[in-house]
C-alpha positions as CSV (number, residue, x, y, z in Angstrom):
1,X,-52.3,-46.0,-22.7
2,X,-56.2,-45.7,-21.7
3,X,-56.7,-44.6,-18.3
4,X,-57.2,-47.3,-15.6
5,X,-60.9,-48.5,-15.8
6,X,-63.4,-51.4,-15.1
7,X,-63.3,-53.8,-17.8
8,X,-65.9,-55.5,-19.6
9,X,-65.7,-57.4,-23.1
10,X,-69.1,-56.4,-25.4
11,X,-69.7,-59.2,-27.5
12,X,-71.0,-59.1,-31.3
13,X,-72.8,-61.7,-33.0
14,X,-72.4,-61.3,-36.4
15,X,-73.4,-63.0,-39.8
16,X,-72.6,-61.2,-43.1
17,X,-75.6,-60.4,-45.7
18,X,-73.7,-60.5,-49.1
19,X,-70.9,-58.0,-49.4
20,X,-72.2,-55.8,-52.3
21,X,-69.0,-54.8,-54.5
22,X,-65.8,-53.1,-52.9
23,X,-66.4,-51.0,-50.0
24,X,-64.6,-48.4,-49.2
25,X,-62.2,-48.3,-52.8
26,X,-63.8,-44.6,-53.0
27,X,-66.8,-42.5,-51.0
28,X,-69.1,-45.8,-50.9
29,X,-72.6,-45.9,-52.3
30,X,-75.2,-45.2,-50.0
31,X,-76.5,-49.0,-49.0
32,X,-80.1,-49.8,-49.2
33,X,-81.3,-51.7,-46.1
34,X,-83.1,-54.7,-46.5
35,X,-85.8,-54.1,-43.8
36,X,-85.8,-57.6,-43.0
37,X,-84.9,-57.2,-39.4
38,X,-86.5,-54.3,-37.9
39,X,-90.2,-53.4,-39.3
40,X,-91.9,-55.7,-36.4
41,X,-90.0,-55.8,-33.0
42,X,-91.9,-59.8,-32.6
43,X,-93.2,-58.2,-29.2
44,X,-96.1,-56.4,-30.1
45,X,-97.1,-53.6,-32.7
46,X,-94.8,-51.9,-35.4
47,X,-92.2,-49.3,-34.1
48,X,-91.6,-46.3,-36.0
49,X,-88.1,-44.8,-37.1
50,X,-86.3,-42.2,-35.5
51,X,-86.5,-39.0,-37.8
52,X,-83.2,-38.0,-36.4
53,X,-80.3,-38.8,-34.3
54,X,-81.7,-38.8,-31.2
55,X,-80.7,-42.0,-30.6
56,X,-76.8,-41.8,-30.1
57,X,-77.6,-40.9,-26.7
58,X,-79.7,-43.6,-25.9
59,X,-77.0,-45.7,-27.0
60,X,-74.3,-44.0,-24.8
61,X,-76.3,-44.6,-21.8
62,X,-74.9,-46.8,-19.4
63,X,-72.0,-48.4,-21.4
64,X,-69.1,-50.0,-19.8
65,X,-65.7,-48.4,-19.2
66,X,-62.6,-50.0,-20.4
67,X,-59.0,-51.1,-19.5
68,X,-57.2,-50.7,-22.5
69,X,-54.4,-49.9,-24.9
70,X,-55.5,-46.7,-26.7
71,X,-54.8,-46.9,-30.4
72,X,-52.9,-43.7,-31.8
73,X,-52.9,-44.3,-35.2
74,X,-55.7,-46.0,-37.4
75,X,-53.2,-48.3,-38.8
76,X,-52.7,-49.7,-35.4
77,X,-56.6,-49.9,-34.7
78,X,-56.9,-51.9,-37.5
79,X,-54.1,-54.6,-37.1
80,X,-55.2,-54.9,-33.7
81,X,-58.7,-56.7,-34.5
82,X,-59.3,-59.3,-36.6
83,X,-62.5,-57.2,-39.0
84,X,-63.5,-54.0,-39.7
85,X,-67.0,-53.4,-40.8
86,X,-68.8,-51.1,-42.7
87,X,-72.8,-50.7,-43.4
88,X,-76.4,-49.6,-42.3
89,X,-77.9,-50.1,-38.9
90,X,-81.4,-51.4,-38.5
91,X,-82.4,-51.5,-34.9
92,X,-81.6,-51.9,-31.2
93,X,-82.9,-53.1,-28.0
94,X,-82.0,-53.5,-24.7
95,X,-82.4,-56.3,-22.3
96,X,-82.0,-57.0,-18.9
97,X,-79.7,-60.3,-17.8
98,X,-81.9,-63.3,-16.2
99,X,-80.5,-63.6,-12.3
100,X,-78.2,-60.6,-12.8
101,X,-78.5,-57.7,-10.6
102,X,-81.8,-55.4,-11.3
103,X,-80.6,-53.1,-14.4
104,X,-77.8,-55.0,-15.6
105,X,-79.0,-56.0,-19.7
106,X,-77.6,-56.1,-23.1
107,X,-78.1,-54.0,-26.1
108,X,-78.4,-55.7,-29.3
109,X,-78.2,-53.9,-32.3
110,X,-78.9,-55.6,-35.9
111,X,-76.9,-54.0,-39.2
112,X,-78.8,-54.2,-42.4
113,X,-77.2,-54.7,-45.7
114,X,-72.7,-54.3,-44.7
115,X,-69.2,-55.7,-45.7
116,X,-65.5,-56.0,-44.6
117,X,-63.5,-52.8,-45.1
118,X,-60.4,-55.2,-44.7
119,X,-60.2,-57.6,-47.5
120,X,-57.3,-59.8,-45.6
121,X,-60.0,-60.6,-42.9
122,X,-61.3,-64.2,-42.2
123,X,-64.6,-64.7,-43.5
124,X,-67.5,-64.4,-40.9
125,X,-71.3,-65.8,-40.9
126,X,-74.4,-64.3,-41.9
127,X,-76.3,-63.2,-39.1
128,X,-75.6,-59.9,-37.7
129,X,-76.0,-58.2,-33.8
130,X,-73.8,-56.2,-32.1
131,X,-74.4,-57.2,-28.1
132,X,-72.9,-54.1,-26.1
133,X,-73.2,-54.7,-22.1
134,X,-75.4,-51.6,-20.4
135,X,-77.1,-50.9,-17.3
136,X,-80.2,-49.4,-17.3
137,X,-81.2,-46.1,-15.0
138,X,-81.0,-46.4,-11.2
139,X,-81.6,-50.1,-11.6
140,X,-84.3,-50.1,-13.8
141,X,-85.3,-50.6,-17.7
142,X,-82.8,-49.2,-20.1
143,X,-83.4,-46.4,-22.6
144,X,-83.7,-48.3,-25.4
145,X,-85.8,-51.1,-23.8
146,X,-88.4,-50.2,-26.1
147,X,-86.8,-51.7,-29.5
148,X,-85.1,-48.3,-31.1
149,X,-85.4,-48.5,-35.1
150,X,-82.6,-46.6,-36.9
151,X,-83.2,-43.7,-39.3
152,X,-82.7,-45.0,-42.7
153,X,-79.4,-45.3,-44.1
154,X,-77.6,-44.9,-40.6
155,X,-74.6,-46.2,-41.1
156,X,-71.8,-48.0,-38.7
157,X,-67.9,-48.6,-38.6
158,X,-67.2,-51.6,-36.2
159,X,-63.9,-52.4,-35.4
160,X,-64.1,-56.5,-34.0
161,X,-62.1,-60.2,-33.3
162,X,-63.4,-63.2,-33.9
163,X,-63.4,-66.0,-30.9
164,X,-62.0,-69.0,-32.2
165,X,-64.7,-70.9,-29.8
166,X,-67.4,-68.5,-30.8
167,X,-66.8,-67.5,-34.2
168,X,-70.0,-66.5,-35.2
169,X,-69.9,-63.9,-31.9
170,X,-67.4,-60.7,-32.7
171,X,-66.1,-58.7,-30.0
172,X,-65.9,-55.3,-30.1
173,X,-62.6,-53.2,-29.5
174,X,-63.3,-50.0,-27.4
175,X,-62.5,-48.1,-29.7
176,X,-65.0,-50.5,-32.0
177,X,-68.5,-48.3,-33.0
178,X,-68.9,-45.4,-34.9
179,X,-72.2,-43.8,-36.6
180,X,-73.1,-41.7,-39.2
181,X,-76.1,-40.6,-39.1
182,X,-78.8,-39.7,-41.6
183,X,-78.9,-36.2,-42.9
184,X,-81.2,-34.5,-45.0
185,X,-79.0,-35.0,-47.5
186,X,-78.1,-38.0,-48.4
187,X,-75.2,-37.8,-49.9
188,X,-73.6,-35.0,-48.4
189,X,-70.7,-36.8,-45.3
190,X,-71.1,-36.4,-42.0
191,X,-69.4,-36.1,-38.7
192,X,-68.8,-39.0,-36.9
193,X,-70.6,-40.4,-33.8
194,X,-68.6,-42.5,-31.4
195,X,-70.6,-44.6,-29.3
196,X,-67.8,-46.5,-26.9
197,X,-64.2,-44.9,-26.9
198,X,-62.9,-41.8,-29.3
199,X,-61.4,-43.0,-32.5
200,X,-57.4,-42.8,-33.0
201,X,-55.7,-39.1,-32.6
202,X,-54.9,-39.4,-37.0
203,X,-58.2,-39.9,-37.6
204,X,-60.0,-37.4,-35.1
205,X,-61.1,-35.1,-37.6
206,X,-62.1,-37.0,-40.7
207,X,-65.6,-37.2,-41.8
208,X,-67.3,-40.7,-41.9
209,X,-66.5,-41.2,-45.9
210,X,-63.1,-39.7,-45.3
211,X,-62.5,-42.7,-42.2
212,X,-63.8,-44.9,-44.4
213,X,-61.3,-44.6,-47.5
214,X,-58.3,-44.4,-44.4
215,X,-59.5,-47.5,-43.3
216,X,-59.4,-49.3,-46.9
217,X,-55.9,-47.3,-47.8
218,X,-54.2,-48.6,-44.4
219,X,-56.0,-52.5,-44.4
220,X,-53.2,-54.8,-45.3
221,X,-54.5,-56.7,-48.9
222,X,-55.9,-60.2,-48.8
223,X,-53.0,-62.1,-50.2
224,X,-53.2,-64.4,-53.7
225,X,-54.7,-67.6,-53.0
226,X,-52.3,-70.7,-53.7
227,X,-52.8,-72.3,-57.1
228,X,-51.6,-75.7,-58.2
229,X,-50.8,-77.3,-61.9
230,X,-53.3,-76.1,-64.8
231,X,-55.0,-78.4,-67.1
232,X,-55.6,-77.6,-70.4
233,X,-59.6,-78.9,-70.9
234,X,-60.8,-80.2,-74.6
235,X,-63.8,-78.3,-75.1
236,X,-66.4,-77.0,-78.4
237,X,-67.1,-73.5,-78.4
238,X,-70.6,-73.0,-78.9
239,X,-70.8,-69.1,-78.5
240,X,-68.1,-66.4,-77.7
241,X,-69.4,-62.8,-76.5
242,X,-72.8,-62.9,-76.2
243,X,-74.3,-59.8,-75.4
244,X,-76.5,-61.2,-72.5
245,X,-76.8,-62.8,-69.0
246,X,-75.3,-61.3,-66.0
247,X,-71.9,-60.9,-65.7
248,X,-69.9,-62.3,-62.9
249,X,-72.1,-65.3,-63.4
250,X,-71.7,-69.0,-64.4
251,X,-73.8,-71.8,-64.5
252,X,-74.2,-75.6,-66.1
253,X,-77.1,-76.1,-69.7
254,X,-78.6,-79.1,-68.8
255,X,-81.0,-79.7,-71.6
256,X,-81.7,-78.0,-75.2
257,X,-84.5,-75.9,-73.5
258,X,-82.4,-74.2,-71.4
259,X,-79.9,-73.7,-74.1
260,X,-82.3,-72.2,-76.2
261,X,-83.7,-69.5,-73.6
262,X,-80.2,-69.0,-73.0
263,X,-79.3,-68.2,-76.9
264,X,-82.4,-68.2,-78.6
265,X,-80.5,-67.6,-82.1
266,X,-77.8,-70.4,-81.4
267,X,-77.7,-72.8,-84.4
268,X,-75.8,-76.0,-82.5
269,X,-76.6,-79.8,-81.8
270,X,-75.8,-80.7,-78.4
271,X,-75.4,-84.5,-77.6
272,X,-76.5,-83.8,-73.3
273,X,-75.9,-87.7,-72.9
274,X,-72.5,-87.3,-73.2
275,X,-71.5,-83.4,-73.1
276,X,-71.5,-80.8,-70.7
277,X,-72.8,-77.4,-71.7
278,X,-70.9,-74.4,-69.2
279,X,-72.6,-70.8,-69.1
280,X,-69.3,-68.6,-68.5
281,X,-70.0,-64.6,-68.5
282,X,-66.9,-63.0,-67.5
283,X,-67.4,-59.0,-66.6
284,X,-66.2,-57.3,-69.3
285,X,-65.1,-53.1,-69.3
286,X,-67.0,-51.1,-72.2
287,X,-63.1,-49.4,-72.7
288,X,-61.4,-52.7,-72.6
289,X,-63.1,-55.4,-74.7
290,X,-62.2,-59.1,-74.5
291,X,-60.9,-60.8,-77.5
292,X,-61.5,-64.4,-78.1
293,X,-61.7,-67.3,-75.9
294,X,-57.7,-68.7,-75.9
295,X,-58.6,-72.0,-73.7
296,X,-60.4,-73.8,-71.3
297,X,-58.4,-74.8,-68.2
298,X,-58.5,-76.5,-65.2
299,X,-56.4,-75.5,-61.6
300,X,-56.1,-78.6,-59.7
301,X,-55.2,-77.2,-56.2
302,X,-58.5,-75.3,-55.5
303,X,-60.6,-77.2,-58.4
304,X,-61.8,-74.7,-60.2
305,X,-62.6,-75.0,-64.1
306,X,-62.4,-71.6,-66.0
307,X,-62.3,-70.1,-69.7
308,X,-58.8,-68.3,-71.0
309,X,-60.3,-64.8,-72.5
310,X,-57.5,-62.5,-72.5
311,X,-58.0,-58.9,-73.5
312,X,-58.2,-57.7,-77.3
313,X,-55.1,-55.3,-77.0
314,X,-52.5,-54.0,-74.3
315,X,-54.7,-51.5,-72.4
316,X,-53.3,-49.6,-69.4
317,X,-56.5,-48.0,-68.0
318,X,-60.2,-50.0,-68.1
319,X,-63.3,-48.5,-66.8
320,X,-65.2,-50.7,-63.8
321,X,-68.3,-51.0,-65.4
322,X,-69.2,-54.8,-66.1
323,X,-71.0,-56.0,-69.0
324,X,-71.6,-58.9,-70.7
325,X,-69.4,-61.5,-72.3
326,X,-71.7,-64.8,-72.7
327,X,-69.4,-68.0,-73.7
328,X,-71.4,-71.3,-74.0
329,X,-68.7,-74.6,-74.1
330,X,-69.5,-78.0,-74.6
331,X,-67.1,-80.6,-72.9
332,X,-67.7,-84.0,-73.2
333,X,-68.1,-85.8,-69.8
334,X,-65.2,-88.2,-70.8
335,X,-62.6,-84.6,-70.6
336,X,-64.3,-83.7,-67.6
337,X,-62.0,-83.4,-64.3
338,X,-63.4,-85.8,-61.3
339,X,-66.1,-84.1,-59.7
340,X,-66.8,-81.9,-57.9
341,X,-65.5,-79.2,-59.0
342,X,-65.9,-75.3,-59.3
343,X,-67.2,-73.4,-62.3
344,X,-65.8,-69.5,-62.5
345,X,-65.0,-67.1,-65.1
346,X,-61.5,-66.7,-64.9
347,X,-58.4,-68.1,-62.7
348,X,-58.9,-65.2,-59.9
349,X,-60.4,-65.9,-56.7
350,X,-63.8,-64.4,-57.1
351,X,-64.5,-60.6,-55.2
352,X,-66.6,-61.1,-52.0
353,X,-69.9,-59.2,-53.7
354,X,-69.9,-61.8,-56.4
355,X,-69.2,-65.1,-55.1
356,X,-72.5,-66.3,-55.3
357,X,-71.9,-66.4,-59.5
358,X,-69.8,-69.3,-59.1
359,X,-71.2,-73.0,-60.1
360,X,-70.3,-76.0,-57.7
361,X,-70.9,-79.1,-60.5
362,X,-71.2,-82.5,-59.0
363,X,-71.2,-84.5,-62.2
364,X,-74.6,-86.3,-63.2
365,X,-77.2,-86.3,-60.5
């Protein structure tokens, strides 16, 4: 139990910029930030970054204290809200509450590029701040009332729920924010920074990277999405294991010009009155090569129409790197399902970094 204190709820608004791969399966890639929300603070000139990690103090200043159940284990921190977050910080600023008392104000602080370290979470919007509740010195302007731009690649662990009435605004647990910050170098870990309550007593001496594979090993896994009754599709294979396009990636060949930039060397006659030409490029691992296309199927329940490529032998270990495996199908619109419908590369769900590779067709427009 957390001692007895005065409570206050911090609020996040948040909105999730496109989860690049799996965070967290292993010490994460260093994230590039976008830039998009910090180079011009919108109230006057250009603020330059911090060159260190001055800032964690600024932050500290004047945050709430909290009534709470103290987690003692990260396992328990992280069933106990409904995300976990991982990624870069861009800025902060403070400011004060209209008809409030003088030198009571929010913080907001904007991420840059992030993702879910728990894949079981429910999905959340785009647009990203952190709103933390602090009171500025002896009733006056906080320290970070002057917009506060994070060194680059700062990066952030936020622990948050989702309000059912609000869900695009996250609330933080207080024991919700924690920083690494930029070092000179980059890729060496780092100590971590709490900026509201310590993290869990298991966890107390990990480094950022080292919290941030515990996190991923203790998140429950998002559970298999339901599937209903598969339909076997007719279909004319026009080209299996093309060499070209990017993987994870699917789209619909309207006309022979797109065909042909497509697969400039295809030799095929396409009637596009009446068929459908499908773009499917399943990721395929340089140790584990596909063999040919078995089917074309469609799964009723969630809609989605996908090719059958099972692998070209029985093996037990496949590298992760994704290249491509171009297959171009014609399906005449008479075989079609109803529309709409989704296009994908396989019967999976798709992985959050990827999802925007899937094709929503809505018949003949």
């Amino acid at each position: 139990m957390g001692q007895t204190r005065t409570t206050q709820t911090s609020t996040v608004a948040i909105s999730l910029a496109i989860v690049l791969g799996a965070v967290g399966c292993s010490r994460p890639e260093t994230v590039e930030v976008s830039g998009a929300a910090g180079s011009e603070t919108g109230v006057g000139a250009p603020v330059e970054r911090s060159e260190s990690c001055n800032n964690v103090e600024d932050l500290r200043a004047g945050l709430p204290l909290f009534d709470y159940d103290r987690a003692g284990e990260i396992a328990q921190l992280v069933a106990a809200v409904d995300v976990v977050l991982h990624g870069t910080l861009e800025q902060a600023v403070w400011t004060p509450i209209e008809g409030a008392d003088p030198g009571e104000g929010t913080i907001l602080i904007t991420p840059g590029e992030f993702g879910p370290l728990t894949p079981a979470s429910p999905e959340v919007s785009s647009q990203v701040q952190f709103e933390i509740g602090a009171i500025g010195k002896n009733g006056g302007p906080h320290a970070v009332a002057d917009p506060l731009l994070f060194p680059t690649q700062t990066q952030f662990i936020a622990f948050a729920h989702i309000s059912r009435d609000e869900p695009d605004l996250l609330q933080l647990h207080p024991q919700g924010l924690y920083l690494r910050c930029e070092a000179d170098d980059t890729i060496a870990d780092s100590e971590i920074e709490a900026i509201l309550e310590p993290l869990p007593e298991d966890v107390a001496n990990l480094t950022f990277y080292e919290l941030v594979d515990t996190i991923s090993a203790v998140a429950p896994p998002k559970p298999p999405r339901p599937v209903g009754a598969v339909v076997p599709i007719k279909h004319r294979l026009l080209a299996d294991g093309l060499d070209t396009g990017q993987p994870w990636s699917t789209g619909v060949v309207t006309d022979p010009d797109m065909l042909d930039a497509i697969a400039p060397e295809l030799d095929v006659t396409v009637d596009f009155e009446t068929e459908v030409v499908f773009a499917l490029n399943p990721a395929e691992s340089g140790s584990c090569p596909f063999g040919p296309m078995d089917g074309l199927e469609f799964e009723t329940l969630n809609r989605v129409l996908y090719p059958v490529v099972p692998l070209a032998d029985d093996f037990t270990v496949c590298t992760s790197d994704a290249n491509p495996h171009l297959i171009l199908v014609a399906v005449a619109k008479v075989d079609l399902p109803e529309a709409p419908f989704d296009v994908w590369v396989n019967e999976h769900e798709p992985p959050s970094g990827v999802v925007d590779g899937v094709t929503a067709y809505s018949g003949d427009s």
